[in-house]
C-alpha positions, 0 to 999 in steps of 0.5 A: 518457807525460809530454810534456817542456813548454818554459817561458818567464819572464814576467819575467827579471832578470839581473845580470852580477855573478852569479857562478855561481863563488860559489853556495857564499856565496849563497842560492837563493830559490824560491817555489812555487804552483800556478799560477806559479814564480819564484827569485831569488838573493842574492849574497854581498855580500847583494843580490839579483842575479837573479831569474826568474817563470814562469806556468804556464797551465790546462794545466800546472796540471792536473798535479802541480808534481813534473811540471811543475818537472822540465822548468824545473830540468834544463836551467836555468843557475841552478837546476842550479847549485849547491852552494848556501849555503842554499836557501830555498823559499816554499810557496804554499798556502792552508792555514797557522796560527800557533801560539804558542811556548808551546803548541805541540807537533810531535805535534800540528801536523796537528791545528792544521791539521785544525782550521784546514781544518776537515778532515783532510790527505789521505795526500800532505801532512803538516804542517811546521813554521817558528819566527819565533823573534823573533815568538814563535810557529811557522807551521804548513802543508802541505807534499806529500812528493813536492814535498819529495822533489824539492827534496832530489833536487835540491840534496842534501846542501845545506841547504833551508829550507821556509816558507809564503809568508805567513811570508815577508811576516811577516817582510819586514813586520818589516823594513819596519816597523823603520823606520817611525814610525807605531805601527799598519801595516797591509800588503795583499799581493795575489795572483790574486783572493786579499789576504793582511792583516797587521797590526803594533801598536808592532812586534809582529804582531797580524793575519795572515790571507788572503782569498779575493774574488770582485769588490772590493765583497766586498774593501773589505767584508774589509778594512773589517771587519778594521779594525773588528775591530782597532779601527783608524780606516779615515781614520788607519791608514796601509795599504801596498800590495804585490803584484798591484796598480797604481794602475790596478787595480779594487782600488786605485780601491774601497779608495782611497773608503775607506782615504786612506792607501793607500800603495804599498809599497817595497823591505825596507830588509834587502834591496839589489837590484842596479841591474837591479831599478830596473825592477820595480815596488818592491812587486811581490814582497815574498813573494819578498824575505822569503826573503832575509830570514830571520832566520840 
């Protein structure tokens, strides 16, 4: 027997200007991991005007997101209300690959990721598929079919676009960099004990991976080396920090010995947030922000 579980935002942002009378012009933005939830909505004047986060502790995480998710969408305001404009959904997982446009063929998107993991996907997952039309190439990733199930039951008859987390922050960079001077960005995402790097060279990106680390000695040696492997100079190349990271964080103190350029990064300039959101730090959820920014 499944025991109905109460859940609490860690974080809420809520805006009085959120129309539930106009969902049909706005865009439902939702990021899944294992281990955490968080939606954010974007109005039809393009801002974001709402947005929540949920942990879910050792105990959730042990059931499948198809039992944990149920509980927070049946009775939430927002996440019950509908019909949507679009509704967007960010799959964190640690198994995605990009594949030029050129050469890539749908029958064989399991394949790309089976060389990736160095292993076939088990029966419960298949591999889908986003076009970064203007970057050229496709993310490929892992998607389980009972979470694509829930998310078809739940907004049915609307349409749901599935991408990886880390083609949100493809293209939350390419917005970010637009507006810069500098021809090399380097952009560190982090999450849990995991950096996601991306890099852009005159606007085009070269570099996207994510680590996992276990102590920041390991993370400085990661990032130092991808530098190297880029033939970026660690004292020039102007680097920005977003995600789970202050400037109090083990993380900033051992890469600031290394990397002077540190900068922690700010609000996509696509993206107007609501007066709400001055008190979130600017480069906490650029993952989140990216879904915003889809190309339309």
């Amino acid at each position: 027997m499944q025991i109905a579980v109460t859940l609490t935002p860690s974080v809420t942002i809520r805006s009085s200007s959120f129309d539930s009378l106009k969902t049909a012009q706005s865009v439902l933005c939702l990021e899944v991991g294992r281990d955490r939830f968080r939606f954010m909505v974007r109005d039809e004047r393009r801002r974001g005007c709402y947005l929540e986060e949920y942990t879910f502790s050792s105990l959730l995480t042990e059931r499948p997101l198809t039992d944990v998710l149920p509980d927070l969408f049946r009775t939430h305001p927002v996440l019950s209300d509908g019909p949507w404009q679009e509704v967007r959904i960010g799959i964190n997982t640690p198994s995605f690959t990009l594949v030029p446009k050129p050469l890539f063929r749908k029958e064989y998107a399991s394949s790309y990721l089976a060389l990736m993991r160095g292993s076939s996907l088990p029966a419960h997952e298949f591999a889908q598929s986003y076009t970064h039309d203007t970057e050229g190439f496709l993310s490929v990733f892992n998607l389980e079919h009972q979470l694509v199930d829930f998310f078809s039951g739940s907004y049915p008859l609307q349409p749901l676009t599935f991408i990886h987390q880390t083609g949100a922050l493809i293209q939350a960079t390419a917005d970010l960099d637009r507006q810069l001077l500098t021809p090399h960005n380097v952009w560190l995402y982090f999450e849990d004990e995991f950096v996601s790097v991306l890099y852009r060279d005159k606007h085009q990106l070269r570099y996207c991976n994510r680590f996992g680390y276990k102590n920041v000695q390991d993370l400085a040696y990661y990032l130092l080396y991808v530098l190297d492997e880029q033939k970026l100079n660690p004292d020039e190349v102007a680097l920005f920090l977003y995600g789970e990271i202050t400037r109090f964080a083990e993380a900033y103190t051992e890469l600031s010995r290394f990397l002077p350029k540190l900068t922690f990064g700010r609000t996509p300039p696509g993206l107007t947030l609501v007066d709400e959101f001055d008190e979130l730090l600017e480069h906490r959820y650029l993952s989140l922000y990216g879904l915003t920014l889809l190309e339309e």
